[in-house]
C-alpha positions in Angstrom: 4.5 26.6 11.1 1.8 29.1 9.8 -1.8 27.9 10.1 -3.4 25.1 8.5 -4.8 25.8 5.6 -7.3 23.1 3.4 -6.1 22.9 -0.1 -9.5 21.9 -1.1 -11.0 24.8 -3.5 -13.7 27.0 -1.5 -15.6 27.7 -4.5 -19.3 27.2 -4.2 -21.3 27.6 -1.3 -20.0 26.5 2.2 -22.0 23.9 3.4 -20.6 20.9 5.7 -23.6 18.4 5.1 -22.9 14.9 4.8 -23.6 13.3 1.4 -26.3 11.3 0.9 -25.9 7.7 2.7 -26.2 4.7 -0.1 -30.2 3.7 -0.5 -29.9 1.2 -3.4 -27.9 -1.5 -2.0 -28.6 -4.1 -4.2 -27.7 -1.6 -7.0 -24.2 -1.0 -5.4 -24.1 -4.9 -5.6 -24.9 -5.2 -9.0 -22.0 -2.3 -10.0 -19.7 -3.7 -7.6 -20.2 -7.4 -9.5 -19.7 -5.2 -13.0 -16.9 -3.6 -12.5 -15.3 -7.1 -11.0 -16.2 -8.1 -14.2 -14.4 -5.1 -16.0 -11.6 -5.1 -14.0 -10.7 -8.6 -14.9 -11.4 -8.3 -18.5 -9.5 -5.3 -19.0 -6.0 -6.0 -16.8 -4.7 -9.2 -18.0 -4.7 -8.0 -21.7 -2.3 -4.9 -20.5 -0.1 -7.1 -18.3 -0.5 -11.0 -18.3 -1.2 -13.2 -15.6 2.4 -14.3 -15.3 2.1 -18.0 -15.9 3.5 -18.5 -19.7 7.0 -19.7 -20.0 9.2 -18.4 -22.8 8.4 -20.8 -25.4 4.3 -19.8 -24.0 3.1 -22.7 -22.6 1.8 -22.2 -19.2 3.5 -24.0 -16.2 3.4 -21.8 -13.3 0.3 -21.5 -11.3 -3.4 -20.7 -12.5 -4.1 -18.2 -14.7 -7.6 -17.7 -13.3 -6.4 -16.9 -9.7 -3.7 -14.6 -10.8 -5.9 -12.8 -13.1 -8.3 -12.3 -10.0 -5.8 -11.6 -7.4 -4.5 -8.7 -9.9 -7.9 -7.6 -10.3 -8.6 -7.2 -6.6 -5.3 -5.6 -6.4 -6.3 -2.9 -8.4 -9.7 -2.2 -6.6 -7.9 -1.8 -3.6 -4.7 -0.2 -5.5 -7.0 2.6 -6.9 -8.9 3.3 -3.3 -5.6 3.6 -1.2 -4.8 5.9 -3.9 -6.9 8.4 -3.4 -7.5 7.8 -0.1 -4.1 8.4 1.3 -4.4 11.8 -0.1 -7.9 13.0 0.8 -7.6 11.9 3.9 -5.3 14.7 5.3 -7.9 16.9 3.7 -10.6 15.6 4.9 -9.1 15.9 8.7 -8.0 19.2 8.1 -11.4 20.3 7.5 -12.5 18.9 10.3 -10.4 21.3 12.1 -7.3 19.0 13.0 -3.8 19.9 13.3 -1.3 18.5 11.8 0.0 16.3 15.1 -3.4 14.8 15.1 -3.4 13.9 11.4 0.1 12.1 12.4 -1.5 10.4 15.6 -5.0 9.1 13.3 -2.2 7.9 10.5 -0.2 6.0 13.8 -3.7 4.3 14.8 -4.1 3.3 11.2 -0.8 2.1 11.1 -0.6 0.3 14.2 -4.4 -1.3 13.9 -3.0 -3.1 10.4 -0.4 -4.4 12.3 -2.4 -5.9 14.8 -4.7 -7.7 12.4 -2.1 -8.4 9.9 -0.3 -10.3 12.5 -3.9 -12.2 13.2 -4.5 -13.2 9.6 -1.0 -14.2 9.3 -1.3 -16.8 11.6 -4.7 -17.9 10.7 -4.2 -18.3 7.2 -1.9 -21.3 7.8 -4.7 -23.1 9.3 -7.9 -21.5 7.3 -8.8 -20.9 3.8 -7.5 -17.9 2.1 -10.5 -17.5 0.0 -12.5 -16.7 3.2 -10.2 -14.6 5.1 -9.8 -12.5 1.9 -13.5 -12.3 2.0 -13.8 -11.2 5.4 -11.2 -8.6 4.4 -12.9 -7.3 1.6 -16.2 -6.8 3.9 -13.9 -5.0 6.6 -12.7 -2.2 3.4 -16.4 -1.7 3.0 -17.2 -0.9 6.6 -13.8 1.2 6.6 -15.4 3.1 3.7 -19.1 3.8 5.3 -17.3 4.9 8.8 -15.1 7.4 7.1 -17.9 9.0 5.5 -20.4 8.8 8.5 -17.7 10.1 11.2 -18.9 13.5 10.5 -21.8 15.5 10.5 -21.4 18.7 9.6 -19.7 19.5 13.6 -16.7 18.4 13.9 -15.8 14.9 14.6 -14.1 13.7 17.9 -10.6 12.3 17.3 -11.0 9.1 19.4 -13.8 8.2 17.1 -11.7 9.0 13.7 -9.2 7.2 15.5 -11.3 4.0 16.4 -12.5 3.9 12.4 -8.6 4.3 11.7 -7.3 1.5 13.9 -9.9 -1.0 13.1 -10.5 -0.7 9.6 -8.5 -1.0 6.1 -7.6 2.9 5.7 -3.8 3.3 4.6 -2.0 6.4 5.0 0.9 5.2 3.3 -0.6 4.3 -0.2 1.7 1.3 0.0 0.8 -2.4 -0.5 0.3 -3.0 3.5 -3.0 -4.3 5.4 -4.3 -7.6 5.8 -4.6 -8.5 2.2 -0.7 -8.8 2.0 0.0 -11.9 3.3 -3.1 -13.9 2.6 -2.7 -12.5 -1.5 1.1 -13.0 -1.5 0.3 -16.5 -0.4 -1.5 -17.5 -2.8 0.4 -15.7 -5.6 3.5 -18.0 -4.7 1.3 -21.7 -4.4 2.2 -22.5 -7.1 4.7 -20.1 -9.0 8.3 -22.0 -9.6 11.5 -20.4 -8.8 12.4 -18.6 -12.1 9.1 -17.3 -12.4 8.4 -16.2 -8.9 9.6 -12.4 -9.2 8.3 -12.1 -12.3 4.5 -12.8 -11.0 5.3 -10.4 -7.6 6.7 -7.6 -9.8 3.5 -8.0 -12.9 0.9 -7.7 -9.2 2.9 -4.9 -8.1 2.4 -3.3 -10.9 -0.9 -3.4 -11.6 -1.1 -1.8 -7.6 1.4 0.8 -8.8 -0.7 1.7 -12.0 -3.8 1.1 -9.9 -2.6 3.7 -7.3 -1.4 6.3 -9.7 -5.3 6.2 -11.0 -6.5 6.4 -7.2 -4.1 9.8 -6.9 -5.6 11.2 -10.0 -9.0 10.7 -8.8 -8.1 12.7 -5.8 -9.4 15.6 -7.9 -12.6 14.7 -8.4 -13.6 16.2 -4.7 -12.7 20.0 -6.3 -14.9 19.0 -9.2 -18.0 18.6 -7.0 -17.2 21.4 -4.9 -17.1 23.7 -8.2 -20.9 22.2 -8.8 -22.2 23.4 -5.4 -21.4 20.2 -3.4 -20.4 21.0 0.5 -16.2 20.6 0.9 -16.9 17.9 3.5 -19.5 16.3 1.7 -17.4 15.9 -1.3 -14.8 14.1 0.6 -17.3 11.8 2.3 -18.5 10.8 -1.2 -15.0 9.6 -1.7 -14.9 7.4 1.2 -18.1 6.0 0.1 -16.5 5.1 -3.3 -14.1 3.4 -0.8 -16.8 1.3 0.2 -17.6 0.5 -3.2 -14.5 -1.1 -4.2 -14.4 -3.2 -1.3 -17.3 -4.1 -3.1 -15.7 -5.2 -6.0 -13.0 -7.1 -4.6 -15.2 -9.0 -2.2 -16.9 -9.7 -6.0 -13.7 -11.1 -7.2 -12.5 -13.0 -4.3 -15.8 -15.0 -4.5 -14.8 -16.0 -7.4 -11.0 -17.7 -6.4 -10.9 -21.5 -6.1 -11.6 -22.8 -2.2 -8.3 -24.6 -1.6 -6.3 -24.9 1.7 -2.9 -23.0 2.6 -1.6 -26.9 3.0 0.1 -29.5 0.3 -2.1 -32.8 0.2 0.0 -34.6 2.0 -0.1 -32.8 5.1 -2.5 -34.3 7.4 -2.3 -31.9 10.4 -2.0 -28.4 10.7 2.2 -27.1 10.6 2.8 -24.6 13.1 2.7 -21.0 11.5 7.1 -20.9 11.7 9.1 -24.0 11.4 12.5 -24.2 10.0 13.2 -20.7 8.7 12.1 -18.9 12.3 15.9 -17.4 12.7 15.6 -16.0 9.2 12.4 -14.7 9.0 12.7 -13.0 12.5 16.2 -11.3 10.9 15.0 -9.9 8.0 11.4 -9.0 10.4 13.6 -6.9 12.7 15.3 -5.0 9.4 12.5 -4.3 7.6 11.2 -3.3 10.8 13.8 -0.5 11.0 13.1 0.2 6.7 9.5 1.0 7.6 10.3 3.3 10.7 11.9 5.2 8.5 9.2 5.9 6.1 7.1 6.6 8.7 8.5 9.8 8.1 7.3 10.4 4.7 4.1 8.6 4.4 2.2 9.8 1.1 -0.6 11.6 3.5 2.2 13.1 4.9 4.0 14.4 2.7 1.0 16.1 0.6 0.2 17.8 3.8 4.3 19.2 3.8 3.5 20.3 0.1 0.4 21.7 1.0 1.7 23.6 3.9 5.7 24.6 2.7 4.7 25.3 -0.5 0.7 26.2 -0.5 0.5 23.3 -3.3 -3.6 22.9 -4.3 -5.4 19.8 -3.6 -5.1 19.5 -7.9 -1.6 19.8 -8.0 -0.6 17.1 -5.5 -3.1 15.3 -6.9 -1.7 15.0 -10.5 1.8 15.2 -8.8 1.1 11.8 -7.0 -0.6 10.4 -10.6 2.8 10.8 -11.9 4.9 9.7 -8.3 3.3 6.4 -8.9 3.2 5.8 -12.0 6.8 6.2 -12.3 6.5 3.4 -8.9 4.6 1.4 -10.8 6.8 0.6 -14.0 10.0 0.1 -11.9 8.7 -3.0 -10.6 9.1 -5.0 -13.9 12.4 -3.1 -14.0 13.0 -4.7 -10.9 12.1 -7.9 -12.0 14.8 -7.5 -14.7 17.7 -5.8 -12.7 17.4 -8.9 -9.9 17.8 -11.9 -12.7 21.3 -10.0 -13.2 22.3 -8.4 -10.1 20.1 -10.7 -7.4 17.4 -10.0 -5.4 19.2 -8.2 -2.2 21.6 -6.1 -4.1 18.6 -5.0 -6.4 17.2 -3.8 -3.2 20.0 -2.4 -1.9 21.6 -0.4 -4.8 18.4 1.2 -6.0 17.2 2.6 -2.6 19.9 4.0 -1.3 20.3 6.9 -4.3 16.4 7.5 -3.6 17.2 8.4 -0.2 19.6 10.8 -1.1 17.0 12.7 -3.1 14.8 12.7 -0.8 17.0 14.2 2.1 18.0 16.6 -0.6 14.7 17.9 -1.4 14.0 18.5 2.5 16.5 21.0 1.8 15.2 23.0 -1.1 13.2 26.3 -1.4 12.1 26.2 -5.0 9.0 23.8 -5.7 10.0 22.7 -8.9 12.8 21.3 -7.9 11.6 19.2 -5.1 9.2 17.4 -7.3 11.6 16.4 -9.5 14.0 14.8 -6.6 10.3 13.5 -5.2 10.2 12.1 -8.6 13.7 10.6 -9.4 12.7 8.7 -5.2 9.5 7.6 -6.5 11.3 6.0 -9.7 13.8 4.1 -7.3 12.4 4.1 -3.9 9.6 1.1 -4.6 12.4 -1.1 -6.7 12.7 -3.3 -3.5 9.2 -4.3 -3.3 8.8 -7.0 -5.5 11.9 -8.1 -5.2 11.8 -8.4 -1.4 8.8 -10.4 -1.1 10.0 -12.7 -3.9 13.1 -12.7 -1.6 10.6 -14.0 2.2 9.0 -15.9 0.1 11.7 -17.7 -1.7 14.2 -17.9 1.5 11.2 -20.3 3.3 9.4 -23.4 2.8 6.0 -23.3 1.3 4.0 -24.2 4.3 5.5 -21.3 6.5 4.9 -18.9 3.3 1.7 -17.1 5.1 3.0 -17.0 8.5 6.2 -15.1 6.7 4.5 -13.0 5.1 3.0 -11.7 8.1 5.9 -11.5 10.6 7.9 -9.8 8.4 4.7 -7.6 7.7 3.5 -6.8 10.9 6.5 -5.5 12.3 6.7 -3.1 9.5 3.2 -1.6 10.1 4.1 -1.5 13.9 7.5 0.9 13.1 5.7 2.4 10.7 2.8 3.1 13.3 5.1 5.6 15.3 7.1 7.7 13.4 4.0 9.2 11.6 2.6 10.8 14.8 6.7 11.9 15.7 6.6 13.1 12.1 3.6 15.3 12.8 5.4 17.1 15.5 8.5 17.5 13.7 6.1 19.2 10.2 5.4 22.0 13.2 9.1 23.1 13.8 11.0 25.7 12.2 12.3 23.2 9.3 9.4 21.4 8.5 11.4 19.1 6.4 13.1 17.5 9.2 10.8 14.4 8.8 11.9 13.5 5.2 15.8 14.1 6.6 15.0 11.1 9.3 13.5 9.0 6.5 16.4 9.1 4.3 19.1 8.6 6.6 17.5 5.7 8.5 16.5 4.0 5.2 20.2 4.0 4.5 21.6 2.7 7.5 18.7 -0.2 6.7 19.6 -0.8 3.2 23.6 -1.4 4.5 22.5 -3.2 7.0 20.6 -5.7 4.4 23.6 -6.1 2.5 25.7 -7.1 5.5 23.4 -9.1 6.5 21.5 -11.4 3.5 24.3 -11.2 0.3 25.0 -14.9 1.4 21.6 -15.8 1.7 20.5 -16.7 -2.0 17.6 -17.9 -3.1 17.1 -21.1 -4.9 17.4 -19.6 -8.5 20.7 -17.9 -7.7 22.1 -20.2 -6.0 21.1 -22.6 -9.4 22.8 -19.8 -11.3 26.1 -20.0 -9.6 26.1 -23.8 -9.2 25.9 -24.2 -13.2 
């Protein structure tokens, strides 16, 4: 593989200064608190908060909560968006190679898992409101380390590393971290059955639409470069916007309702896994082998393949990930729609397995243009299963073990998904650098038949309503 290059424009003077560290806290505060305020103003309008029944009376859940857990989504939606783009970039001028962007991505990977898997069993004991708080303040420090790692010499990876593993940094741009299972809980209190999808694929959407900003804003680093701003000082000003949106979702979870993970009428803690152990360990161990496999093709990843098979510009990938997910984005209510009429599993099954194939094909391809487009048909189909599987965890066990599931069958995930990246990073240094996104496909696959074998008896309660009447 021929030398990296940074896909970062070089125009302007060359500098590697750090930007400015923030000297008006209390007027980051104050922004952080408007733009909560924004944020919440302007989703629900676009997308509803997912508790109105058909003849509009509202019955499932409250509207205030939901409209703040979207909110927060999409302040975190919009920094894992750019971030899992500029963060290849920002390594790469820092004089890594591609192995050790793969082994940083693997300790970001692998450190989620670790505290995902700690929140997850707190949060059947603790408030949610507080452990989303104490999240919120770990995306700002993950923010403020990125940015100070460097200055101007280049940075030590087992410090990059250390910042990676403990903090909030995604290289996947997907909906992982500790956030999941302590916002999925509290999404599905106090939805009912029929409208439970329907409220997991309206918050995945805003994180899909909230992502496909994030990649768009990827651009803005070539913008400041082209007004005499230092390459590496542009990125850090990224990661300090990071920061900043931590900011505003530690605003808006302030604002949720203090309540307990626990039904009145429990009067001592439930152990994290009851009843539904056997199932929730199943479907842990396949999704498990799901997130292995895109490992592979992480979204930092994958821009660094386009940036190094195709010399793709830091504004091209940037745009082309805008339009990746977006397309993500608006297949979740699609989602939503296909499960009500073909279930949850085979809505999962049927809609990954043709992105696969398209993205196996494109490892294939010489010609740029077509590549995208199979990235682009994968993007449309690939993401179909998110909703709709953790309507599916969360539907399969009882309320009180709803936390704990959500972070088993998390965890595991972010530990797969912790090792490929680095074996990908090898593999992006061979002769066919596009061995990594064959592995992906065919192991998602082998997952998705697996599922089908596995879970098509297993029906949730509003299917199994369905077939009864």
């Amino acid at each position: 593989m021929s030398a990296v290059h940074s896909p970062i424009s070089a125009d302007g003077a060359a500098n590697r200064e750090c930007s400015r560290r923030v000297r008006r806290p209390r007027q980051l505060v104050i922004a952080g608190r408007v733009l909560a305020r924004a944020a919440s103003a302007l989703l629900i309008p676009m997308i509803g908060t997912g508790t109105e029944t058909r003849a509009g009376r509202r019955t499932v859940g409250s509207s205030s909560t939901l409209t703040l857990l979207y909110a927060a989504r999409a302040a975190r939606g919009f920094a894992d968006g750019f971030a899992a783009i500029i963060l290849p970039v920002y390594l790469i001028e820092l004089a890594f190679t591609p192995f050790q962007v793969g082994f940083i991505a693997t300790a970001a990977l692998l450190g989620t898992a670790v505290m995902t898997l700690g929140v997850g069993y707190l949060a059947s004991r603790h408030d949610l409101r507080k452990l989303l708080l104490v999240s919120a303040l770990l995306m700002i420090a993950t923010g403020v380390a990125f940015a100070s790692v460097a200055s101007g010499k280049v940075a030590l990876l087992p410090l990059i590393a250390v910042v990676a593993f403990a903090g909030t940094a995604n290289p996947s741009s997907g909906d992982i971290g500790i956030f999941v299972p302590l916002e999925h809980a509290m999404l599905a209190r106090d939805v009912t059955d029929s409208g439970r999808t329907r409220v997991f694929a309206r918050y995945s959407l805003v994180g899909g639409l909230s992502t496909a900003a994030g990649a768009l804003g990827a651009t803005v680093p070539n913008l400041l470069v082209a007004t005499g701003a230092g390459r590496i000082a542009a990125l850090q000003a990224m990661f300090y916007l990071y920061g900043v949106l931590g900011l505003v979702a530690l605003a808006l979870y302030r604002r949720l309702p203090q309540a307990q993970n626990r039904t009145a009428d429990e009067q001592y803690p439930q152990p994290p896994l009851g009843p539904s152990r056997g199932i929730v360990y199943r479907l842990a161990a396949l999704f498990s082998l799901d997130a292995f496999a895109g490992g592979f093709a992480v979204q930092s990843l994958v821009a660094l393949w386009l940036f190094e098979r195709f010399d793709m510009s830091l504004g091209a990938a940037s745009v082309f990930f805008f339009w990746s997910n977006m397309l993500a984005a608006f297949s979740y209510p699609v989602a939503a729609r296909l499960s009500k009429r073909c279930g949850l599993v085979n809505t999962m099954v049927f809609t990954h397995i043709p992105s696969s194939v398209c993205l196996i094909v494109a490892a294939f391809l010489p010609d740029l243009t077509a590549v995208l487009v199979l990235l682009l048909i994968r993007a449309a189909l690939s993401q179909m299963d998110v909703p709709t599987r953790t309507s599916y965890v969360m539907a399969v066990v009882t309320p009180a073990e709803r936390p704990a599931a959500a972070s088993v069958t998390a965890v595991p995930r972010s530990l797969a998904s912790s090792i490929s990246p680095t074996i990908a990073g090898a593999l992006l240094s061979t002769a066919f650098s596009g061995l990594p996104l064959v592995f992906c496909g065919a192991l998602k696959i082998v997952y998705d038949i697996s599922l089908l074998l596995s879970f098509r008896q297993l029906k949730p309660p509003e299917e199994r309503n369905e077939s009864q009447a």
